[in-house]
C-alpha positions in Angstrom: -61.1 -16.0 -3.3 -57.9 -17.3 -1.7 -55.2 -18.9 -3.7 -54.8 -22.3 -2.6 -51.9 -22.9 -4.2 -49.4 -20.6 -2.0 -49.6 -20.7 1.7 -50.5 -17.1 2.7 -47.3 -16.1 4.0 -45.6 -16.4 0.5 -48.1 -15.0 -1.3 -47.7 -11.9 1.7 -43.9 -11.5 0.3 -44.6 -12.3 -3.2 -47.2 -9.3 -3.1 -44.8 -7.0 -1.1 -42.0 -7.2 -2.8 -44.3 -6.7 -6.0 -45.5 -4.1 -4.8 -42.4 -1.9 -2.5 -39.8 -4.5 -3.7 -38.4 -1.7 -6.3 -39.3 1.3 -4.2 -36.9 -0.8 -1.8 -34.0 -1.1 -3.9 -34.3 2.8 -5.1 -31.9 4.2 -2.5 -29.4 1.6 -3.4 -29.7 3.3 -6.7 -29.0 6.5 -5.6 -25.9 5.9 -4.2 -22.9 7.0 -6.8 -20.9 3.7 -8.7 -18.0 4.6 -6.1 -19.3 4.1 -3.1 -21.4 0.8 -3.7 -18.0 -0.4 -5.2 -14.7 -0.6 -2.9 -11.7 -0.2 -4.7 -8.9 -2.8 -3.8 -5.2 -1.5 -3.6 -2.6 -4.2 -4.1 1.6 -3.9 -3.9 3.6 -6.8 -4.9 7.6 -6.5 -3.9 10.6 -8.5 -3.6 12.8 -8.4 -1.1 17.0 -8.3 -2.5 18.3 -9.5 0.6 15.9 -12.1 2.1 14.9 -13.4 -1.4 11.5 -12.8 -0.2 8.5 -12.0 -2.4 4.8 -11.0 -1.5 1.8 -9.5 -3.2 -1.2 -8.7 -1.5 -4.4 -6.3 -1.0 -3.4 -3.7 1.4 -6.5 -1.6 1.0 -10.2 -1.8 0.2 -11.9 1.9 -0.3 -10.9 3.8 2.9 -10.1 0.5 4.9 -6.3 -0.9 5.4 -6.7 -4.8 5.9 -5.5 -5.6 9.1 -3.7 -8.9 8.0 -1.9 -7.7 4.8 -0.1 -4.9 6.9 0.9 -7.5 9.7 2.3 -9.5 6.5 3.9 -6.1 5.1 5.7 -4.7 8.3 6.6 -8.5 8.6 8.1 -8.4 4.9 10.1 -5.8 5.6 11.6 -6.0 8.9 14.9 -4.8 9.4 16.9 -7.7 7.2 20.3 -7.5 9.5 18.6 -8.2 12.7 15.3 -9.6 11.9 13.2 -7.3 14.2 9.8 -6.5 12.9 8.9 -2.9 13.1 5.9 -0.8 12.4 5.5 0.5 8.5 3.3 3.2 7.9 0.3 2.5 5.3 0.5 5.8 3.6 4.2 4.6 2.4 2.4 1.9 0.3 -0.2 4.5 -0.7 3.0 6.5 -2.3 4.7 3.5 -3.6 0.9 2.8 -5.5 1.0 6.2 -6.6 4.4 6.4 -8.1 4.2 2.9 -10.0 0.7 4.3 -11.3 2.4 7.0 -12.6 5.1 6.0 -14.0 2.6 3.3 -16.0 3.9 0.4 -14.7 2.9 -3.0 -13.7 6.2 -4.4 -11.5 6.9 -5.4 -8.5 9.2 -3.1 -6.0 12.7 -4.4 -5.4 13.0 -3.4 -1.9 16.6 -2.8 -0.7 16.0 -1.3 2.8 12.6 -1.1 4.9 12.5 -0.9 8.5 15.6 -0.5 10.0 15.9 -1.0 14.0 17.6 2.0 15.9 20.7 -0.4 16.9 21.1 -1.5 12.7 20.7 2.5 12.1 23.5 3.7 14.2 25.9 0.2 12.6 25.0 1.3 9.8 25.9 5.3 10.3 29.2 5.0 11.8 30.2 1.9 9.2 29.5 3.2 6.2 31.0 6.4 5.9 27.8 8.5 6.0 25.0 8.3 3.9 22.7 6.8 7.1 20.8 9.7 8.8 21.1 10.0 12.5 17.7 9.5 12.5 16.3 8.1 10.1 12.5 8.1 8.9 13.2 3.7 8.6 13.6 3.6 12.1 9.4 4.8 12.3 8.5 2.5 9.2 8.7 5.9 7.4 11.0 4.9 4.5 11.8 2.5 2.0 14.4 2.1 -0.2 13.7 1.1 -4.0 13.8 -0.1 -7.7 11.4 -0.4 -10.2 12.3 -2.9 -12.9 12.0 -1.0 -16.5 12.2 2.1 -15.1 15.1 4.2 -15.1 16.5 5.4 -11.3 15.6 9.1 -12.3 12.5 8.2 -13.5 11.6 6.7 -10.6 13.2 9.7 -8.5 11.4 12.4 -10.8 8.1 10.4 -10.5 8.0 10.2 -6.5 9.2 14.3 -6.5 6.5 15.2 -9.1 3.7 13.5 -6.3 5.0 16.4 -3.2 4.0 13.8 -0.6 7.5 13.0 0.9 10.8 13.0 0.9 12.9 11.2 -2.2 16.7 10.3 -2.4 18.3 9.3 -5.2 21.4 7.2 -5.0 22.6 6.1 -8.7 26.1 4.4 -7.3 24.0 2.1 -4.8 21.2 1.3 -7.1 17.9 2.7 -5.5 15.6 5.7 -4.1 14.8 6.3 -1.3 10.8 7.3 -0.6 9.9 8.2 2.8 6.2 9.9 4.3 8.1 12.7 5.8 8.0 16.3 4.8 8.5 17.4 1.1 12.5 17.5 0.0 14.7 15.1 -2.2 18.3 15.5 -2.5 
């Protein structure tokens, strides 16, 4: 006897999904917590010398977002002559890293990010050294820091400890330096 109460094509879906409904879903299941769920990777910075601040995802799992790292090299462009450059994404993978362990919660001060080869080289024969011929900021390589609340050679010894670049510490001027290059620190 048919059911005149449902036209057949719901009572079709109401007895498949009944029926396979759960046997559907079961490979969903399977899949471990970490993959079904995409981690979200945030930085949050101000900027000492445009008075700029931003906070934003950068990542979700294994996936930059295009439009928070057009913000980011944006952010950080060289601050003398306003030319945007290209920061690498593995730099805010470090920074995340280091404020992680280190335990804190802060925003970055950011003193230096990209730097444009013509602001480099002012800066090299101005300054009376200090400025690397050629320096990882010029390739979006390299930023220079703080980390309110944490001491400068905590935040030095933190960014060695990771082995996933290079780290300068300079206590006269304030800041360290983190960079995606090799592994040193002086």
């Amino acid at each position: 006897m048919r059911d005149q109460s449902s036209p057949p094509r719901r009572r079709w879906l109401r007895h498949t999904l009944g029926l396979g409904g759960a046997a559907a879903l079961m490979p969903l299941a399977a899949l471990p917590a970490r993959a079904a769920v995409a981690t979200p990777r945030d930085i949050a910075m101000s900027h000492l010398h445009t008075r700029e601040r931003i906070a934003t995802v950068y990542a979700i799992g294994e996936r930059f977002v295009p439009s928070a790292l057009v913000s980011l090299n944006h952010f950080l462009r060289d601050h003398y002559s306003g030319e945007v450059g290209e920061m690498d994404p593995q730099l805010y993978e470090l920074l995340q890293r280091v404020r992680r362990e280190l335990g804190s919660d802060r925003s970055f001060e950011v003193i230096s990010g990209y730097r444009s080869p013509a602001t480099n080289e002012q800066l090299r024969t101005t300054r009376g050294g200090g400025v690397a011929r050629r320096s990882l900021h010029m390739d979006g390589r390299a930023i220079d820091v703080r980390l309110p609340g944490v001491s400068l050679s905590d935040l030095r010894d933190a960014a060695i400890a990771l082995k996933s670049g290079g780290v300068g510490y300079y206590p006269r001027e304030n800041f360290v330096h983190i960079d995606t290059g090799r592994v040193r620190h002086w």
